[in-house]
N, C-alpha and C positions, 0 to 999 in steps of 0.2 A: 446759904445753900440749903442747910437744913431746914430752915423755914418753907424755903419753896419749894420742896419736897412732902415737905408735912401738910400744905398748902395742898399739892396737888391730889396726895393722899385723902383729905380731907373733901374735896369733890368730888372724886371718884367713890369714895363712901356713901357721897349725899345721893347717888343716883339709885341703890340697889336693892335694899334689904327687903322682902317679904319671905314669909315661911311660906312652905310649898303646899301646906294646910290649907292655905286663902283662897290658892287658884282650885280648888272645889269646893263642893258643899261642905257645911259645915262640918257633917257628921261621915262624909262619904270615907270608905278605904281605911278608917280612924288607924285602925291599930299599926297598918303598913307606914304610914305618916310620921308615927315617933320618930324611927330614923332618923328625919331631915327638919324637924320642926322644933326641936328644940337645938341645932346646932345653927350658930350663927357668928361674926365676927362685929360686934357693936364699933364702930367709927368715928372719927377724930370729932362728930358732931356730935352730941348726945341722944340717942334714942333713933337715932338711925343705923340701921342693923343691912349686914349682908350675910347672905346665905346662897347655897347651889349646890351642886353636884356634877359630880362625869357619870357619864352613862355608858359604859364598851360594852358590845357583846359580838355575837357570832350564832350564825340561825343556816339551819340546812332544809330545804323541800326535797323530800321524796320525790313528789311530783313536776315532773319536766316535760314540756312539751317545745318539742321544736327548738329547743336552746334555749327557753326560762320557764320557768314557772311561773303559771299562771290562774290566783288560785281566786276567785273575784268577791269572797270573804272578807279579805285580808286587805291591808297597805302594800305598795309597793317595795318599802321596805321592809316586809316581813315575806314577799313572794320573790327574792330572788333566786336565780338559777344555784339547784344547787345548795356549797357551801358558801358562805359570803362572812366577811367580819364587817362590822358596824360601828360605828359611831353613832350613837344613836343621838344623844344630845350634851352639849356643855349647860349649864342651866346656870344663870349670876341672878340675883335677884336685890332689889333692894326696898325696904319699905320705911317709912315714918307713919309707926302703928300711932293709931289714937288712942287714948287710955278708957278706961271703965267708966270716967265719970261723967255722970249728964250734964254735961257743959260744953258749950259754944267750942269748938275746936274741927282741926282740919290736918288731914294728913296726905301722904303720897304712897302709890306703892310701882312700880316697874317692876316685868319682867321679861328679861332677854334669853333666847335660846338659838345655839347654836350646833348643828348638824344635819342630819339625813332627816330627822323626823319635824326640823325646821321646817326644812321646802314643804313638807305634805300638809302639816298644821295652817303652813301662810298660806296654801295654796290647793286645798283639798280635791275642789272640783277643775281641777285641770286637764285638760286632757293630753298634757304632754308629759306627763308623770307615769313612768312606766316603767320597770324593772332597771332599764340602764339608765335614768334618769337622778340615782341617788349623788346627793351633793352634801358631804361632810362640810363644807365650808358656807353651807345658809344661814343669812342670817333672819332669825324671826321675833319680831317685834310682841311678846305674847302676851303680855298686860302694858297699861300705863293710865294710870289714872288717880285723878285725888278724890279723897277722902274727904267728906264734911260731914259733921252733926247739931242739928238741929237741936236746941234742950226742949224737944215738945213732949207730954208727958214719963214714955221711961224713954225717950232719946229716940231721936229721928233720924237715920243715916241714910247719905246719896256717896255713891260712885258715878262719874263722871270723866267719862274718856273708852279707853279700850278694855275690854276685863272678859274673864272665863265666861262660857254657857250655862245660865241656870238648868241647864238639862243633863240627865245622865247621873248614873252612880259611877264609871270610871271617869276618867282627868286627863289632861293632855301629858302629863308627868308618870309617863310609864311605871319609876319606881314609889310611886303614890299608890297602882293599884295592885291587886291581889296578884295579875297577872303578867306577865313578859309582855305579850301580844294583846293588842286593844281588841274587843268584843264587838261580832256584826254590829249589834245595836249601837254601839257608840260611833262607829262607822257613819251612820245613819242618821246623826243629829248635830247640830250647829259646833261650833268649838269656839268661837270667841263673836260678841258685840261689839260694837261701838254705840256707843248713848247715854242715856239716864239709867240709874239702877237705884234705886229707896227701897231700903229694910227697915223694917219697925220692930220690935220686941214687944208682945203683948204683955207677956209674964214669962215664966223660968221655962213653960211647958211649949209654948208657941209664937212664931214668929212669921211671917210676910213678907213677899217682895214683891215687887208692882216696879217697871220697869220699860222707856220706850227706845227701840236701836232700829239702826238701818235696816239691817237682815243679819240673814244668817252668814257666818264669814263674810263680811264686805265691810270696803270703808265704805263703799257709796250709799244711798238709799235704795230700798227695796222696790223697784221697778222694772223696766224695759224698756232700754233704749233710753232714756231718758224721757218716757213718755209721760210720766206723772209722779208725785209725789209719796209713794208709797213710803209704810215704817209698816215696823215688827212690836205689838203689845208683849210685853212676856208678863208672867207671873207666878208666885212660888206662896206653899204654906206648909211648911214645917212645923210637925210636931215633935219633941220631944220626952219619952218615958217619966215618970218622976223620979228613977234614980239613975238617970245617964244611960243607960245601957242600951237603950235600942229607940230609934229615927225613922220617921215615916216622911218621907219627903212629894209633895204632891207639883207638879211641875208644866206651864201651860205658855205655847205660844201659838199668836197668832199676827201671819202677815198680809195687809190690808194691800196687795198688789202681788204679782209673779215676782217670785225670788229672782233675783241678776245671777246668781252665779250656780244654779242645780245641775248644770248638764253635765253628761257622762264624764266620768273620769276614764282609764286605765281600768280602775279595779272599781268594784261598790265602794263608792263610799262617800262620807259628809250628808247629801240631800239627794235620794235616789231618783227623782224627775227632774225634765228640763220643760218647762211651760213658757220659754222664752215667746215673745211677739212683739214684732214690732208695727201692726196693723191697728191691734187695739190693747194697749199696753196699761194695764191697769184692773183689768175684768178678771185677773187672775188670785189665787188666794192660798195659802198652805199655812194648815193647822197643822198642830201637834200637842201632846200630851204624855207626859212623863211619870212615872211612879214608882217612886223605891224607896226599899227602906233597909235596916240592918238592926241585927240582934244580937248584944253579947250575954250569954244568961250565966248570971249570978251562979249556978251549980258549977259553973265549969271553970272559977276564979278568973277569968278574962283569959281564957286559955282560947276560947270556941268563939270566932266571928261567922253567923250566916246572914246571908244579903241576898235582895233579889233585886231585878231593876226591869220596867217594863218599857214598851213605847208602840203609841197609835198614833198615826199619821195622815193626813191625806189632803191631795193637791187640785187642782180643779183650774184650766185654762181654754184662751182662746187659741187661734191658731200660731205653730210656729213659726219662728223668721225662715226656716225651711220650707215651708209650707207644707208641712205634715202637719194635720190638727190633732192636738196636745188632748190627750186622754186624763181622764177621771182618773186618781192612783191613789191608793190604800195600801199603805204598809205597816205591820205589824211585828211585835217582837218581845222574848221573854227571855230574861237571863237568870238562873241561881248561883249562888256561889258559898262557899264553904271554906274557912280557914282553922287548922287547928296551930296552935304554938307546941308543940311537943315538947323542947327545951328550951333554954334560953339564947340559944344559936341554932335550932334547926324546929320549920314549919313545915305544912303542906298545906295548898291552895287549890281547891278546883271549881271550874264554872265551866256550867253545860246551859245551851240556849238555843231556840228556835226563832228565825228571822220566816216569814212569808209574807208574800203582795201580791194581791188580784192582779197586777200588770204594772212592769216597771218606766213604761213610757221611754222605752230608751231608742233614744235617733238622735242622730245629729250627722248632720252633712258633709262633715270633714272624714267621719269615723266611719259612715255607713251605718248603714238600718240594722241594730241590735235586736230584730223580733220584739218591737216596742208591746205588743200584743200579749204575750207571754204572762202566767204567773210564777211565782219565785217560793220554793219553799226549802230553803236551807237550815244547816245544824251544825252545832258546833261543840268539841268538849278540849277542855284543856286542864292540863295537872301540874303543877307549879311547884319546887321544893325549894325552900328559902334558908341561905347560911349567915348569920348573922355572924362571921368570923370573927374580927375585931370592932374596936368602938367605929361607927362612923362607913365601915364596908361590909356591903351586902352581896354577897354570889346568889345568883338562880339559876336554877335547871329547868326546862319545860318541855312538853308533847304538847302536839296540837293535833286534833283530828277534824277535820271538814268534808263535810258530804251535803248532798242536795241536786235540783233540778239544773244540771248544767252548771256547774260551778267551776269547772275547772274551763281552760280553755275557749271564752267565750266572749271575751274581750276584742278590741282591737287592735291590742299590742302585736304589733310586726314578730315578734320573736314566738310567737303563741302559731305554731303555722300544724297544730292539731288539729282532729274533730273534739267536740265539745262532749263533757263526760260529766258524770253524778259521784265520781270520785269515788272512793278517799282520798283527801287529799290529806297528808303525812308532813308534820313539822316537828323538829327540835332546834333548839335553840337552849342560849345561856345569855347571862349579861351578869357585868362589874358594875356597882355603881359605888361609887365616893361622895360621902355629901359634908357640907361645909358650913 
């Protein structure tokens, strides 16, 4: 009996372990990371490791219209009516890291999550995700992929399967970034691939990644309708400081047909045009371009992280399966951020950022004509205090402030039965997280 318990324990290990470090850039959120990157529970198997966390919090909108809050910055689970309590995510994780040395070898890494920011993560451009739509019990499949390297000069590594966006300085793992509530920009760019992904290591100072996936959020290929064969190039080149302290990360994709899945959500977010066509599917394209970097300066003993993160975009199709024809779209966007460590249990975090778009192309026939015409030029500040209380649990407090061209109220959400406003729109919130 205790065999087949040890037994089953022993598999249940072999699925889980990666540090929450992996599912970002290398260098991104560093110092917020400690928490959960070095806590893990190694497994009846050798060198497979589990690790995760609980994520609870509780978030309140000022701003109510018509019986929710509708604030088109944010996720739906950060726009609920009101006060609301959250579940934001279970996180399990497991990896079989590879080791340092350049040699022939291959590993795994999975990671599964479970709650309210499941459903938005599996599901970003939905347009059935709307204030009542949060579902504690999601499950979201959010890496799984092996590892292999190649001994070609200093080591040739491919991921192959599902794994994070090379794009963005925040991460799907709320308590990985500086702050509670995810930033317009990250809103705005892909959250997970499926495909090829090769890193190479030049030297100690810079590295590379060149990488080919369906699209952005999708298992399928990047197309319409299935009308052609499209894929997504990505590609990354990181530099690093000569003494650790500060990462310039430079970040580029590009998809050779109309994305499958950009059309309007609920709220802004993931890919802010829909160039769907099922006429001539394939004439369509969206680029993008990322760049961020972060600073810890030696004056401040690792006390002071500042970080900024940028993003240019822009989409280009033929007509839609609606038959509204899909407009030229440019979007833009620039985030700062600021962290100081004060003691050894208590920080402060703040990031202020401006999203704007020549026109957000937004239609879709089930939703009705969102003024596809329109330009967008929104703002965002947030201030974050971190309690590092005991080993392992983290408490935060937060303010959010959102203003801009219509930001509130401008959705399709049935509960949003406002005229449309430039705000302020007003957020606090807190969360627990426990990591393992």
């Amino acid at each position: 009996m205790n065999k087949n318990i040890t037994a089953i324990l022993g598999v249940l290990a072999a699925v889980a372990s990666l540090s929450l470090a992996d599912s970002a850039p290398e260098a991104s959120a560093q110092d917020t990371k400690k928490m959960v990157q070095n806590n893990f529970v190694e497994t009846a198997q050798k060198g497979i490791k589990l690790s995760g966390y609980v994520d609870a919090g509780y978030s309140y909108n000022f701003t109510s219209t018509g019986g929710g809050s509708v604030v088109n910055s944010r996720v739906y689970d950060d726009c609920a009516q009101k006060g609301d309590f959250n579940l934001y995510a279970v996180k399990i994780a497991l990896e079989k890291a590879m080791t340092t040395e350049n040699t022939a070898q291959a590993g795994f890494r999975t990671d599964v999550m479970i709650g309210e920011d499941a459903k938005y993560l599996a599901n970003p451009h939905d347009p059935a995700n709307t204030n009542a739509s949060q579902d504690s019990n999601y499950l979201f499949l959010e890496q799984a992929y092996v590892a292999i390297r190649a001994p070609v000069g200093n080591g040739w590594d491919f991921k192959v399967g599902k794994f994070a966006s090379i794009i963005g300085y925040e991460v799907m793992e709320r308590p990985a970034n500086m702050n509670i509530t995810w930033s317009i920009l990250y809103n705005n760019v892909p959250f997970w691939y499926e495909g090829v992904l090769s890193t190479y290591r030049f030297d100690d100072y810079l590295d590379g990644k060149l990488g080919v996936v369906n699209g952005s959020n999708t298992d399928n290929n990047t197309t319409t309708s299935g009308g052609s064969d499209g894929v997504a190039v990505v590609a990354s080149l990181n530099v690093t400081a000569p003494g650790g302290n500060a990462n310039w990360s430079n970040n580029f994709q590009y998809s050779t047909a109309s994305e499958n899945d950009t059309k309007i959500g609920t709220n802004q977010n993931s890919l802010p045009v829909n160039t769907a066509s099922t006429s001539t599917a394939g004439t369509a394209w969206t680029v993008m371009y990322n760049s961020w970097g972060n600073w810890s300066p030696k004056f401040a003993d690792n006390k002071l992280l500042l970080a900024f993160d940028t993003l240019l975009g822009n989409t280009a199709g033929a007509n839609q399966n609606d038959g509204v024809s899909a407009q030229n779209s440019t979007w833009w966007a620039v985030a700062s951020y600021a962290k100081y460590q004060f003691t050894d249990w208590f920080s402060l975090a703040s990031r202020c950022e401006y999203f704007g778009a020549d026109n957000l192309n937004k239609y879709n026939s089930t939703l009705g004509n969102n003024n596809p015409d329109s330009g967008t030029s929104w703002w965002e500040y947030t201030i974050t205090a971190g309690f590092n209380v005991v080993d392992n649990l983290l408490i935060r407090a937060e303010y959010r402030l959102d203003w801009g061209d219509n930001i509130v109220g401008t959705n399709s959400d049935s509960n949003a039965g406002a005229a449309n406003s430039s705000g302020p729109a007003h957020y606090a919130g807190a969360e627990v997280v426990y990591s393992f």
